[in-house]
N, C-alpha and C positions, 0 to 999 in steps of 0.2 A: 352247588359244589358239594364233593362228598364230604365226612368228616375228615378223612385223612390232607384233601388238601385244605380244608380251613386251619388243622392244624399247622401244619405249612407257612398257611396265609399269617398266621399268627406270630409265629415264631420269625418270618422273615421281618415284620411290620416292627419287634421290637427290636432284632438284631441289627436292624437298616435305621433306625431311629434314635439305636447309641453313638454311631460313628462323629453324630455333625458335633454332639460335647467334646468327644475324644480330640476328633480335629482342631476344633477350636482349643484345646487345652495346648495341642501341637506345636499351632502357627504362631500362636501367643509368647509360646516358649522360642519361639525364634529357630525354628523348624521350618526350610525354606518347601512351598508346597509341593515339587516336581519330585526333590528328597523322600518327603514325606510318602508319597504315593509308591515308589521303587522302594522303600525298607515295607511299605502294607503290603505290596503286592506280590513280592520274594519273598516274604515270609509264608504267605499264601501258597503259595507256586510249590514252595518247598515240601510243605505237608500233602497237598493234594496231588503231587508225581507221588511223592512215595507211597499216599495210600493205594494209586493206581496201579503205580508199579505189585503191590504186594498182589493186589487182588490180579492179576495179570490180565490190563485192559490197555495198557501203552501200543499195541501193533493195531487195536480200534482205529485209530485214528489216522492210519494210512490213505491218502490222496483226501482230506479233509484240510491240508494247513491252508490252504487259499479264506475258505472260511471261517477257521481258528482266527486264523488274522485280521480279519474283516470284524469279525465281533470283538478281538484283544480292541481294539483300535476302538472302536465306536463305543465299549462297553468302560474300559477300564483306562486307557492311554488317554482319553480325551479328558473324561470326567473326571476321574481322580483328582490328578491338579487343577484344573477348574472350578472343583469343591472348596478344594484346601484354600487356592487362591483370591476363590470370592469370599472367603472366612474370613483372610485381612482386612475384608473391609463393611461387612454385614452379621450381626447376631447369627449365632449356630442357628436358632430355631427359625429364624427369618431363610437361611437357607434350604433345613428343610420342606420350609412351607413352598419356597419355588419351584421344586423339586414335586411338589405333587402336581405340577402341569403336565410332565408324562405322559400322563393318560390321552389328555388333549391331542397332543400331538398325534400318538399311535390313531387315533378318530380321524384326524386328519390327512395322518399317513395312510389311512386304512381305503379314502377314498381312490388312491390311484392304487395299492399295492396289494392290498389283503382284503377279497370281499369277507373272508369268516371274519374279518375283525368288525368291520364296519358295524355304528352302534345305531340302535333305532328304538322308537320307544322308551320302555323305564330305561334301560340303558345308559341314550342319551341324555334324558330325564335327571340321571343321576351325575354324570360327567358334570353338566352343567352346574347343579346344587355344587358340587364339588368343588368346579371352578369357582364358583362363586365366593367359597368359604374360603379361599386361597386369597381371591381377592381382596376379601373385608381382612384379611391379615398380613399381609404382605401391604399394601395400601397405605397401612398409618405408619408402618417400619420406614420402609423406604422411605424418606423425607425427601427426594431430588437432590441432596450431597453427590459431587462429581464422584468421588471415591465410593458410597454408596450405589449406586446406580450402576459403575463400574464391575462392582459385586456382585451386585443381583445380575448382572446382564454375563458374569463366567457363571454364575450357576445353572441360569436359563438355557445355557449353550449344552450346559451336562445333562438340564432336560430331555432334549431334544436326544442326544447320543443314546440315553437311556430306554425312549421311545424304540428309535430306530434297531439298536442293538437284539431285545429279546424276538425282533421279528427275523434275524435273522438266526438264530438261535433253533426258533421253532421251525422253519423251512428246511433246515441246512444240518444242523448238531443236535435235533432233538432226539435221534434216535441213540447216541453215543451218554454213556452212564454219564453223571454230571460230573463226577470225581476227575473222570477223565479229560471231557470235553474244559470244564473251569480249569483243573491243575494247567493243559497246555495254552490256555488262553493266557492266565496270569504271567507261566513262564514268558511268553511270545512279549507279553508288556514289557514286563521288567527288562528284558533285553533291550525293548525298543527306550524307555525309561532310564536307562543305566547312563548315555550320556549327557542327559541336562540334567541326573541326581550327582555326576561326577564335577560337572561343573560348578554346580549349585549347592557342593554342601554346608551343612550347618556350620558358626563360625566358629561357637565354641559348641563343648559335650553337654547335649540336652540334661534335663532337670529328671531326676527320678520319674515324677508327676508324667512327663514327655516321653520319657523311655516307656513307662509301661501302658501308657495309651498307642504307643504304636505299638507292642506286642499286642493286647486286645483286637488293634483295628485289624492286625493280621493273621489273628487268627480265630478268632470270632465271627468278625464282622466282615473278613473277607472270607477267606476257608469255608467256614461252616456255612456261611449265608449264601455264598455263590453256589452249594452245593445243592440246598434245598431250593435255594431261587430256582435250578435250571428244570430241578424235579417240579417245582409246581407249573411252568409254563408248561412242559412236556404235556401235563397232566391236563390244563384251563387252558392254556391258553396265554399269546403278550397280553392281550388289554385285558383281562381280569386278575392276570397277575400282577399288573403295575399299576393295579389301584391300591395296592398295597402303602405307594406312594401318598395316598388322601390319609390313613397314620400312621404313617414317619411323621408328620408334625406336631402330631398328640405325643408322642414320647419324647419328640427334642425339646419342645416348648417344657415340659414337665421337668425333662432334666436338666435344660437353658435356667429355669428357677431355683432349682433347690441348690445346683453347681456355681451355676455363673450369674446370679443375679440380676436375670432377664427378667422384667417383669412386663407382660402384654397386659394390654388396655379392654374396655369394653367389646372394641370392635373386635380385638384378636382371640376372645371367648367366643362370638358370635360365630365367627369364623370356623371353630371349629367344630360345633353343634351340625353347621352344615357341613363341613367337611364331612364326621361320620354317619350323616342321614345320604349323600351322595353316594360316599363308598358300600352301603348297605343296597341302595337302588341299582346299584351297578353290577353288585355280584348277586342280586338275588333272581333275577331273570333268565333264562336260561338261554344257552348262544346254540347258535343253529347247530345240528347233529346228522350225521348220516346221507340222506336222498339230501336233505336242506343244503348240506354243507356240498353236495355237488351242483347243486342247482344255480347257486350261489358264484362259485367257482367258473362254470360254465362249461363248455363243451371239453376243453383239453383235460380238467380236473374229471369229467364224466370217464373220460376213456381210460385215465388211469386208479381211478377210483377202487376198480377190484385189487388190484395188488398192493396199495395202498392202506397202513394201520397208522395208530399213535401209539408213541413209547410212555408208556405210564410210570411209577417213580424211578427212579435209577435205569430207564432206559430199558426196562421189562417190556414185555409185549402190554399192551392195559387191555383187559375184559372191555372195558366202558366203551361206547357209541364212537367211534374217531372224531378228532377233534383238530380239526386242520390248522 
């Protein structure tokens, strides 16, 4: 990867890896999760139309909302509250650690749907170590408590969304700047969001501590993050962008201790030793390029292959090799 998307890769790995403390500070406060996700993501929505609006890229998006909706829904409508919601009942850092299955999935997903994604070699080499470190942490957390299990099994479902989501992203909206392609995504949630957060609000006025961790998640961690997320897939690629996911669980675990008095065990240091030997095997390899990436693809990707580029960050034309 170039330097500019490791920076990227860095910056979303800490921005994605504050939310699960925030959240949990949230739901604790008595922050119901569907609420929580409709004030994140109108917050989000808000900044990112109007930055779009100023730069004038709002008419971009003409005969796109099919797909706008397709990724609100998979990306942000599903998983948000099913973050929030398996926080009632699992350690912040234990959620992010489920959360780095991601990857898996897009490998899995990648067998029926995206030959450039499919992993081979160090690759999958690395997925696996990763899984692995997932598992030696995740393993001793999860005790089999019905309420636990419960949890982990809404956060595993936001895996999956997660997965599914940046491949559509890169097929469909990777050419539209992120500012624009995120701002209307978030808008399209929050809409779809607005009546189980109108149903479901908070019963009384959240705690200072609760107000300003939803400002943060909404504009930090969603605004800014959804911005750079959308620029580094354009850029790598779903599956090396959402290895990103292997740490997110190095920064929640780190701030689950110092904030909330998580403290992991033997296994869940192990755990992450392999997590970032996985994520380093994963992105250090390079993914098919060019002739590869048609060969890959096969005869229909061959014939449109000439007219065919990638949008490199903010939806720019990229110099770099196409990156299907």
């Amino acid at each position: 990867m170039s330097r500019g998307a490791w920076t990227k890769f860095a910056a979303v790995a800490v921005m994605w890896g504050i939310p699960y403390l925030l959240i949990k500070v949230a739901v604790d406060d008595g922050v119901p999760p569907a609420f929580l996700a409709w004030v994140r993501v109108t917050i989000g929505a808000v900044v990112l139309v109007l930055l779009s609006w100023h730069a004038g890229l709002l008419d971009t998006v003409k005969g796109r909302w099919r797909w706008l909706a397709a990724f609100a829904t998979i990306e942000i409508v599903g998983p948000f509250p099913l973050i929030a919601a398996g926080e009632q009942h699992v350690d912040s850092s234990v959620a992010a650690i489920i959360i780095a299955s991601a990857p898996l999935f897009v490998a899995l997903l990648a067998l029926r749907f995206d030959a450039s994604e499919r992993v081979g070699g160090m690759r999958l080499a690395g997925l696996v170590v990763g899984l692995a470190g997932v598992a030696a942490l995740v393993g001793v957390d999860v005790a089999g408590e019905a309420d636990e299990l419960f949890g982990a099994g809404c956060v595993l479902l936001a895996a999956l969304g997660y997965a599914i989501a940046p491949m559509i992203l890169k097929r469909k909206l990777a050419d539209l700047d992120p500012r624009v392609s995120m701002g209307m995504s978030l808008t399209i949630a929050a809409l779809l969001l607005t009546p189980a957060a109108a149903l479901g609000p908070p019963s009384e006025m959240p705690s200072a501590g609760a107000l300003g961790a939803l400002a943060v998640l909404g504009l930090v961690c969603t605004a800014l993050t959804l911005v750079v997320y959308g620029s580094l897939i354009a850029e790598v690629g779903a599956g090396r962008a959402l290895v990103v996911t292997y740490i997110n669980p190095v920064v929640a675990l780190g701030l689950g201790i110092v904030f909330l008095d998580e403290r992991p065990g033997v296994g869940s240091l192990a755990g992450l030793v392999l997590i970032l030997f996985g994520s380093w095997l994963t992105t250090r390899s390079r993914p098919p390029t060019g002739a590869e990436h048609v060969a890959a693809a096969g005869p229909e990707a061959a014939a449109a292959a000439p007219c065919e580029g990638s949008a490199g960050p903010l939806g720019a034309p990229s110099t770099e090799p196409a990156r299907a």
